[in-house]
N, C-alpha and C positions, 0 to 999 in steps of 0.2 A: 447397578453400577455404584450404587452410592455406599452402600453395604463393603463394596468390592476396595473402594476409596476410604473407609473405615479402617479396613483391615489392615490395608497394605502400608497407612500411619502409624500401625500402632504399633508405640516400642517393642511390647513383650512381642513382637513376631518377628524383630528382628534379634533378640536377645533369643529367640526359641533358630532360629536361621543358624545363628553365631554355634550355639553350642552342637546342635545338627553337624555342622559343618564339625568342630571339634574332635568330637567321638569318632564320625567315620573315619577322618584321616586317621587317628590314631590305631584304628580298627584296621584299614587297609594298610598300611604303613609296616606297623609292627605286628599284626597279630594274621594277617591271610604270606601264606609263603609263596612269592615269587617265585615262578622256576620256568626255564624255556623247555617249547613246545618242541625244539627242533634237539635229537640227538647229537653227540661228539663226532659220530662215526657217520651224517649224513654229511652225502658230498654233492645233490645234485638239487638244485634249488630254482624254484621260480620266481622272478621278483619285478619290483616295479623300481626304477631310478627316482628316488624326490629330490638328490643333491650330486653335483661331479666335484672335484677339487684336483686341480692341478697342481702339483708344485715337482719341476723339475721331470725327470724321467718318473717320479710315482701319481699315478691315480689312485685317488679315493672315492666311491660309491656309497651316500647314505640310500640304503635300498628297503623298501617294505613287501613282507610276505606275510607267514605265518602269525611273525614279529619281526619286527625294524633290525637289521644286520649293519654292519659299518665291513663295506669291501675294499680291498686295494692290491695294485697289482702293479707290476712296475714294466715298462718296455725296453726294448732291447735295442731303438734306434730314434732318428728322428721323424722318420716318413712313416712308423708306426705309429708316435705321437700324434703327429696331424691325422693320421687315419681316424683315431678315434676322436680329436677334436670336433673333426669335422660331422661324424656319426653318430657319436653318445649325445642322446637328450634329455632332458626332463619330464620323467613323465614313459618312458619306454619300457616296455615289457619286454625283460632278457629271461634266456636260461646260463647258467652259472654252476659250472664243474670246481668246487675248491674243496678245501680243507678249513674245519672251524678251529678256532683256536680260544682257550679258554682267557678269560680277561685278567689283570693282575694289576694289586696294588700300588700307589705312589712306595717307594723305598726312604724317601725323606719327608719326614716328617713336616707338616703343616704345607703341605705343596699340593699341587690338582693330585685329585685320586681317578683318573678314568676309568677306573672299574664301575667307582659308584656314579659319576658323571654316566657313564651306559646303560649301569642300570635301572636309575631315576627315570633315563627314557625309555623301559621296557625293553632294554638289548643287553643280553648275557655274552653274545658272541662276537667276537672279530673275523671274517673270512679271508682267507688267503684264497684269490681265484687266479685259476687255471686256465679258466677259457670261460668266454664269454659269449653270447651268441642272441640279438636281438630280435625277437620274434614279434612283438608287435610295434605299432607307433602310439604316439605321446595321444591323450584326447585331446577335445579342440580346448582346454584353460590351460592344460600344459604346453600345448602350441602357442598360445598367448605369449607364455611364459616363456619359448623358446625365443621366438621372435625378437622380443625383448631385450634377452640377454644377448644374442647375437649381434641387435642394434646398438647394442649398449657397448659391447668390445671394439667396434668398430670404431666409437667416440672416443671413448673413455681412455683416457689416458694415465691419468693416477686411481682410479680405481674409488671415487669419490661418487658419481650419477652409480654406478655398481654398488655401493654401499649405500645411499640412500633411495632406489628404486626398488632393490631385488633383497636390500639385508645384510649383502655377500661385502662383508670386509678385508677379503683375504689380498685385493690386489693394489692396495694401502699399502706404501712403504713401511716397514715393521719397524724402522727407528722411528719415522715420524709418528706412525701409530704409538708407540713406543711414550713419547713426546707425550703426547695425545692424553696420556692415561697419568704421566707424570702431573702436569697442571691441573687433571680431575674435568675434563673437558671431553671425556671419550665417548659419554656418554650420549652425546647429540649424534653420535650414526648411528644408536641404536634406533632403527625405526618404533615408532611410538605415538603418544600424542600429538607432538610439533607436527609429524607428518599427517597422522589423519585428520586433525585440525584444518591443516591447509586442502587435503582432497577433499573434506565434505564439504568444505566453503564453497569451492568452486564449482563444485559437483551443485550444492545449492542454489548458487547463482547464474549457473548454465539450467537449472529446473525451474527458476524465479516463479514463472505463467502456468505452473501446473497447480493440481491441490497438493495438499499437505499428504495426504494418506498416499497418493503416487511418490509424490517426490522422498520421502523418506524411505517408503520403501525401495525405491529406486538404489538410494544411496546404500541402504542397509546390506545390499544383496550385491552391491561393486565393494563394499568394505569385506563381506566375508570373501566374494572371491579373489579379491588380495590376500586375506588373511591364505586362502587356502595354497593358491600359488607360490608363496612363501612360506608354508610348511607349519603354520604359525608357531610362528615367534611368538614367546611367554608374553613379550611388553606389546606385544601389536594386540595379541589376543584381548588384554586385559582393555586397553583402549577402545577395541571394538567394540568389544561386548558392555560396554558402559556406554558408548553413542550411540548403540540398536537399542539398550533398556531405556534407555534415557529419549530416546524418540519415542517409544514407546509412550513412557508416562507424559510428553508435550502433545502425543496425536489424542492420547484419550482422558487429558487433564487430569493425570491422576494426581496431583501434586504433592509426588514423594522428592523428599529433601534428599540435595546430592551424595550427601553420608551416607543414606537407607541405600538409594543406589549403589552406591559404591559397595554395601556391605553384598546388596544381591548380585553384585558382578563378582565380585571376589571369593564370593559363598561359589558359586555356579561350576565357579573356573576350577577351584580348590577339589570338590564334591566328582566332577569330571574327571581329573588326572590327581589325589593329593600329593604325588610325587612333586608338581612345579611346585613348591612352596623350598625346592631346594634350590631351583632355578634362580642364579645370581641378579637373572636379569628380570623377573616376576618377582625377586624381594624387591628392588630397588624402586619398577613401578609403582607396586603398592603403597610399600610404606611412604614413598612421596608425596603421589599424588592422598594419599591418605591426611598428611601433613598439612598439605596446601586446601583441602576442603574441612581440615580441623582448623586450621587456624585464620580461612579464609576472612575471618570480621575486623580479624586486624591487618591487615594486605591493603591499606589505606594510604590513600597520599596522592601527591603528583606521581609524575611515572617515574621520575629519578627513585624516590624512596617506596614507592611500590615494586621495583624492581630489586632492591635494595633487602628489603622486609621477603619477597620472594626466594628472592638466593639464599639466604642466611636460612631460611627454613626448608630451602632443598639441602641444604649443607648438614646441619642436623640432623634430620631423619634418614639421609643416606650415609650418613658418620657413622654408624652402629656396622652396617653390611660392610661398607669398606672395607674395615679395620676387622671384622671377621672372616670375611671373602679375600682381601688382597693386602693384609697388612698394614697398609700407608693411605695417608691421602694429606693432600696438598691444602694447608691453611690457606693458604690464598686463592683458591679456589671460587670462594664465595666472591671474590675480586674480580676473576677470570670470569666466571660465566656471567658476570655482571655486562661483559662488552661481547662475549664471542656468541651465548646465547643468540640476541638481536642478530650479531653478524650472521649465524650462517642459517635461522630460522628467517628471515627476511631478506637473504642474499646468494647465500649459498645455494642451500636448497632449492628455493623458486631458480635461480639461473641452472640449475643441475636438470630439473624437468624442461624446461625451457628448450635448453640443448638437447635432451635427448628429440624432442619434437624437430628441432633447427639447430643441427648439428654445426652450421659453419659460424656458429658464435662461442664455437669452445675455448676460441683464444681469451676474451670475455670472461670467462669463467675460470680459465686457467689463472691470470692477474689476481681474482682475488682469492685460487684457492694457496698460490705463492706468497699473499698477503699474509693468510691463515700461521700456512708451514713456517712462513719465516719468523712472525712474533711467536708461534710457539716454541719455535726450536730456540729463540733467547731468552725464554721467560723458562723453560725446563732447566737452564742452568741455575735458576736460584735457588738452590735445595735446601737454603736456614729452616724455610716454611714445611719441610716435608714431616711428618709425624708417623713413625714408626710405630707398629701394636698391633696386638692381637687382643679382641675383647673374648671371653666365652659365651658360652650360649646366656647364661645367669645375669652375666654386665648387663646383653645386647637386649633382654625383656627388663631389667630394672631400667636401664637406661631410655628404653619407649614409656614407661610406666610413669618415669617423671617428666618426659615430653608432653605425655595425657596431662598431667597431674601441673606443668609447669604454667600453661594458659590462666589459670586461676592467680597462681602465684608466683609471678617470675622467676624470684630468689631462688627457686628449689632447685633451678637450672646449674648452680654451682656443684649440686649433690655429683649431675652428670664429672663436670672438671674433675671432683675429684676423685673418681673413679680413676679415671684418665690419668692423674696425677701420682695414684697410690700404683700403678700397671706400670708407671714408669720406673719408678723409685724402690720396686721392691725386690729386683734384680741386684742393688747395688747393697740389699742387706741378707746376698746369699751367701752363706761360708762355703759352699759345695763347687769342688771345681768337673766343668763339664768337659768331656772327649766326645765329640764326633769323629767316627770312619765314615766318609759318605758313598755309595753307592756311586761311582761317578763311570763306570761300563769297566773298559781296560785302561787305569786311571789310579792317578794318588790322589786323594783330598782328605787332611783330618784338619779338622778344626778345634783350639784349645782354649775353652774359657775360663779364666782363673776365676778365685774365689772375689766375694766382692764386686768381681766386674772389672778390677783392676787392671785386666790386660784381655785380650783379642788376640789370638794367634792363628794363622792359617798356612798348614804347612801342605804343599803342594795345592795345585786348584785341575787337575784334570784335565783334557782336552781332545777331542774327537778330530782325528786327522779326516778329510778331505780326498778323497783320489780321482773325483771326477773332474773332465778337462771338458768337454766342450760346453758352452753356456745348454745348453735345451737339458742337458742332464742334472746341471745344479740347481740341488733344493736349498729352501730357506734353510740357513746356517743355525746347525744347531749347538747350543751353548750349556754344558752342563752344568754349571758355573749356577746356571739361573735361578735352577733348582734351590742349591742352595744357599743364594745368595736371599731369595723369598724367606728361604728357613730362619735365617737371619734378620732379615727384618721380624717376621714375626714373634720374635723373640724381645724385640726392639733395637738388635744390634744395625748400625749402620758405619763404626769403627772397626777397622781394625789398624792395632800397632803393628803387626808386621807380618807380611807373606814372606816366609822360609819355603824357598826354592831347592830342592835338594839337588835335583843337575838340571840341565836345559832341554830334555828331554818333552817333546811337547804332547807326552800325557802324564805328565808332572807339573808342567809348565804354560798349556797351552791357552789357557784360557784366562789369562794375569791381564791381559789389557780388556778384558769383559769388566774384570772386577773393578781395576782402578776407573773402568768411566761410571758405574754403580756403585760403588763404596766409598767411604773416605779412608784412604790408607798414608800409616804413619812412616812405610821404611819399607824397604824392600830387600831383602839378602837372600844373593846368591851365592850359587858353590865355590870353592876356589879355583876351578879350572878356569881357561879362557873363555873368552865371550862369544857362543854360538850367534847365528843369524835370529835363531827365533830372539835369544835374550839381548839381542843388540836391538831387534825392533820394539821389545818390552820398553828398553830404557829411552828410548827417541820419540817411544808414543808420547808419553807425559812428563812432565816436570816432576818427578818425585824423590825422595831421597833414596838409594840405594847404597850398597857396600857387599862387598865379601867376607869381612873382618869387623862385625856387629859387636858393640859396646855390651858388658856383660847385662844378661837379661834374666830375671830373677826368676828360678826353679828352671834356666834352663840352660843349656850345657849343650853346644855344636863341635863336632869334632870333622874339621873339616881338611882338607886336604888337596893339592895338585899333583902327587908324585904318581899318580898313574896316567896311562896313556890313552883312558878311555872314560867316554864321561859320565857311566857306570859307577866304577870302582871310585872317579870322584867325588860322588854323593853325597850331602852333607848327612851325616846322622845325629842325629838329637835324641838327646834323653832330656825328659821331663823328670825332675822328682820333686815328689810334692806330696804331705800326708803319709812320708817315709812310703811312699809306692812307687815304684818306677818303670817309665815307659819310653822303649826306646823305638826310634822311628827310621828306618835303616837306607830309605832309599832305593835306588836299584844295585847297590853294594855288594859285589859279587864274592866269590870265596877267597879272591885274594885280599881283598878288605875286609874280609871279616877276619882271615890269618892275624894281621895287623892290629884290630881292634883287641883282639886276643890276648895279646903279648901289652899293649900299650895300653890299654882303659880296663877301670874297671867297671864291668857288667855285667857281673856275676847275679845270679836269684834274680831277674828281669821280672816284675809282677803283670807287664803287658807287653809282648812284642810286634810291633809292624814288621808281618814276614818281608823281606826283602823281595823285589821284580817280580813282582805277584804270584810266588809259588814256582816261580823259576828255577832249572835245578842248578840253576848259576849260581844260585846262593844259597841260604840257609842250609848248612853244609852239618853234618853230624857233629863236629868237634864245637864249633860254634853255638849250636843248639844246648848239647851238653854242657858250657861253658854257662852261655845267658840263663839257662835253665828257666822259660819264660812258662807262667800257670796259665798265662790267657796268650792265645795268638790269633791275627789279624791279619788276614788275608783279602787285600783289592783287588778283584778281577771282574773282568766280563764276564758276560752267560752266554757258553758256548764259544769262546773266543779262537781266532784261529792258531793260538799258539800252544793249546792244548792247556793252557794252564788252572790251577795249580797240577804239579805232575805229581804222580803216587809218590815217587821217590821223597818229597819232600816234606808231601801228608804221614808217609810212613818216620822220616825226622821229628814230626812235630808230635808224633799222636800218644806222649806223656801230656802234652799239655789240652786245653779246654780249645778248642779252633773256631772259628767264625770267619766266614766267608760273605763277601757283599754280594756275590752270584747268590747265594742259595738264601743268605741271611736279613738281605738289603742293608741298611744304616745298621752303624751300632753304635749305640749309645752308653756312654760310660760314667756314672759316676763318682765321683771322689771324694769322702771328709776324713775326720780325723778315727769314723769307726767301721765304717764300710767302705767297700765298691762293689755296686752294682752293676749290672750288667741287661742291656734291652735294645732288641732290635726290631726295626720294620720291614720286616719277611713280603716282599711281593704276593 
């Protein structure tokens, strides 16, 4: 034992751990080829359910067989719904008639990719099922776990004991959650240590009179079967498996320092799957808790400034992920979990188990999670503190490297700012002016960023119309907007001077009050026809400046009009020129407004066209095309939409010129200086 106790202090075995760990992931990672087990063409499958998700008339099944599949199927009523509410479990053994469907990239740039998000978890396929057909029952932990949840829906009212018992955040109102993630506070439902912290306690203190060698293993064997019940989760895993090592080394006095453990909980975890090291929520554990057991000698003080010294270094080392993971995080943040930490680690949570045991004190718990929602939803409104950025992979290891390096020498901690500072400011020293088309389905959205940074332009925002009416079929509202509203941040934009509306058409138009509650916007111009419903609710949502007849805007040119009788042909079209190139943006402008454009502007030699109503043969008319004579043309459409569009007829007008399609192309990306334009897109 003492030999054993030798060994497991000694640095070089964990510098010999450390680089073990290094090589294989690199070895598994990039160099063994990934490929699923399961054929295109199989359709008949056996599986086991680990996860359901409801949202509206669509189910989704995370299901494990061969290899983990993601299933979803949609109903056709309500008392279908409930049928399977009432049947689907956790934990069941089905058979499953579908069709696989191959996975496909984000289309915008810097936005979730779910391809690789699936296949970091070992899942190449998406299933489309057919028919479903349960053949065995849950075992007795996934009974557990049934039970559970079942009790839990019964309580639960905002979806809060469901998020900190089971994990499952999904039935969290999405603005509040929303909120949640603004302040930099979202992080406390991730289950993790706060919570196993509290279960071992108790669990310890319900074992007080036993020995040591029972009672921890007692606890060790209720922790994995939570981990297991909950599928484990990267941050619960990583927590566990450092309280099992870690009892470990107190039952048989090995007296390895929390660092060594940490490094063999991390090493273990890594070596097992090295795919989680992409897991958002396995960086953010680590490097934290790595922070807090690096810097734990100065975490001194009464509890005000121990709490104080805590936060500031959960802020730091989760600063690098953030702003690589989600662009933004909130300065004052280190402020916020200064007071909400305590609150919902010492009040929330404990009254959230509480109730699930004694349910008739939910009112109790509902007060203070009213408390929660309501100072977060006023404190989300202060957006001075929010910080905009994308760091690279090169920042986000320099930037750990002087966190290591900074404990010696405080000072060095500015190197980090001006990283930060140099990400910000070197946008405002580009001459190159950017065009985004964005991918937004059956939808206009481009986005124009002049040279310098000097101006923000977003013409059209997209908007996914709605056709279901009764409540049980509507799903969480989706906002295409968001996509690229992320892209934008990541960039550092969180300006813009002006959304140009070409008509009120709301997939042109429909998703303008998404932006204004997420962006700051300078002006708003619409068409010159009258004011539809959608764009009367635009202007009643917020207090902003708007107009039909915008003050002259430099390199840009609106030719706008009301003499037609449909809000089509009133479209505002814009031309961009700039770096003697010109790009004109037409709207859903049909061929009698392009007759018009014809005779009255000139737009001759076009060097990029935004085809008109996405390949409609309403527009882009032969004489028109011939006229603008455009080299590059630009085509917004859905994949597979129901209006057949683009139509031949129009690809056969176009096909002198270079074409890109956001169905087939995703995003396209354009650049502009005074010697090129490039051209680059992100292909699903």
């Amino acid at each position: 034992m003492k030999k054993l106790k030798t060994i497991l202090q000694s640095n070089y075995l964990y510098i010999f751990i450390i680089v073990i760990t290094i090589l294989y992931s690199v070895y598994y990672i990039k160099i063994i080829d990934h490929k699923s087990i399961y054929k295109i063409n199989d359709n008949n499958f056996n599986l086991t359910i680990k996860d359901i998700k409801y949202n509206g008339n669509k189910i989704t099944l995370k299901l494990s067989g061969k290899e983990p599949l993601i299933g979803t199927f949609y109903v056709d009523n309500i008392n279908e719904l409930e049928y399977y509410k009432n049947n689907l479990e956790y934990g069941q053994k089905v058979e499953i008639k579908g069709e696989l469907n191959k996975l496909k990239n984000n289309t915008i740039p810097n936005t979730f990719n779910y391809k690789k998000y699936l296949y970091y978890n070992h899942t190449f396929y998406n299933l489309n099922i057919n028919k479903i057909k349960i053949t065995k029952k849950p075992n007795k932990i996934f009974t557990i776990k049934n039970k559970l949840y079942k009790r839990i829906i019964k309580i639960d009212k905002k979806g809060y004991i469901n998020a900190f018992i089971l994990g499952n955040k999904d039935n969290i109102d999405t603005d509040i959650y929303n909120k949640y993630q603004i302040c930099g506070i979202s992080h406390l439902f991730a289950i993790s240590g706060m919570h196993i912290g509290l279960i071992s306690s108790i669990l310890l203190l319900l074992l007080k009179n036993t020995n040591n060698i029972i009672k921890y293993t007692i606890v060790d064997i209720i922790l994995l079967l939570y981990c297991y019940i909950l599928n484990f989760p990267a941050s619960l895993l990583r927590c566990t498996t450092f309280y099992i090592i870690n009892s470990i080394n107190k039952l048989f006095k090995l007296n390895i320092s929390t660092l060594k453990i940490f490094i063999i909980t991390i090493s273990l975890i890594i070596i097992h799957n090295p795919f989680i090291i992409y897991n958002t929520g396995f960086q953010f554990s680590a490097c934290i808790v790595f922070g807090i057991i690096y810097y734990s000698n100065i975490i001194k003080g009464n509890y005000i400034i121990k709490s104080i010294k805590l936060s500031t270094i959960t802020f730091l080392f989760s600063l690098p992920i953030s702003l690589s993971s989600f662009y933004s995080i909130n300065l004052f943040s280190i402020i916020y979990n200064l007071f909400y930490i305590p609150y919902i680690t010492l009040i929330v949570y404990p009254l959230s188990i509480i109730t699930l045991l004694i349910p008739q004190i939910f009112p109790i718990l509902n007060i203070f999670i009213n408390i929660l929602e309501n100072s977060v939803s006023l404190l989300s409104n202060i957006k001075v503190s929010i910080l905009y950025l994308n760091l690279n992979i090169y920042e986000v290891i320099v930037f750990y490297l002087i966190l290591i390096i900074t404990k010696k020498n405080i000072k060095l901690i500015t190197i980090n700012m001006l990283i930060i500072i140099v990400d910000i400011l070197l946008p405002f020293f580009d001459s190159n002016c950017y065009i985004y088309f964005f991918d937004v389905q059956q939808g206009d959205s481009s986005l124009i960023i002049k040279p310098y940074r000097k101006e923000v332009i977003l013409i059209d925002t997209g908007g996914i119309s709605t056709y279901q009416k009764e409540e049980w079929q509507k799903r969480k509202e989706v906002k295409v907007s968001d996509n690229y509203i992320q892209f934008m941040h990541s960039i550092g934009i969180n300006k813009i001077n002006y959304i140009i509306t070409t008509h009120g058409d709301f997939d042109h138009c429909g998703d303008v009050t998404n932006i204004l509650e997420k962006m700051n916007v300078k002006e708003l111009i619409f068409n010159n026809d009258s004011y539809n419903e959608l764009e009367k609710k635009i202007i009643n949502h917020k207090k902003i400046k708007y107009t039909k007849n915008p003050d002259n805007i430099s390199n840009i040119k609106i030719y706008n009009t009301n003499k037609y009788d449909n809000e089509n042909n009133n479209s505002n079209v814009i031309l961009l020129n700039i770096y003697n190139k010109k790009i004109l943006f037409t709207g859903d402008a049909g061929i009698n407004r392009e007759k018009d454009l014809i005779k009255e502007k000139n737009l001759k030699n076009i060097n990029i066209l935004k085809v008109g109503h996405h390949g409609s043969d309403t527009s882009s008319s032969v004489d028109f095309i011939k006229y603008t004579n455009p080299k590059y043309s630009i085509i917004s459409v859905g994949e597979k939409n129901r209006y057949g569009h683009p139509k031949d007829k129009v690809l056969e007008n176009l096909k002198k010129s270079k074409i890109f399609r956001t169905d087939i192309d995703g995003s396209i990306e354009i650049i502009i200086n005074k010697n090129r334009l490039n051209i680059k897109t992100y292909q699903p």
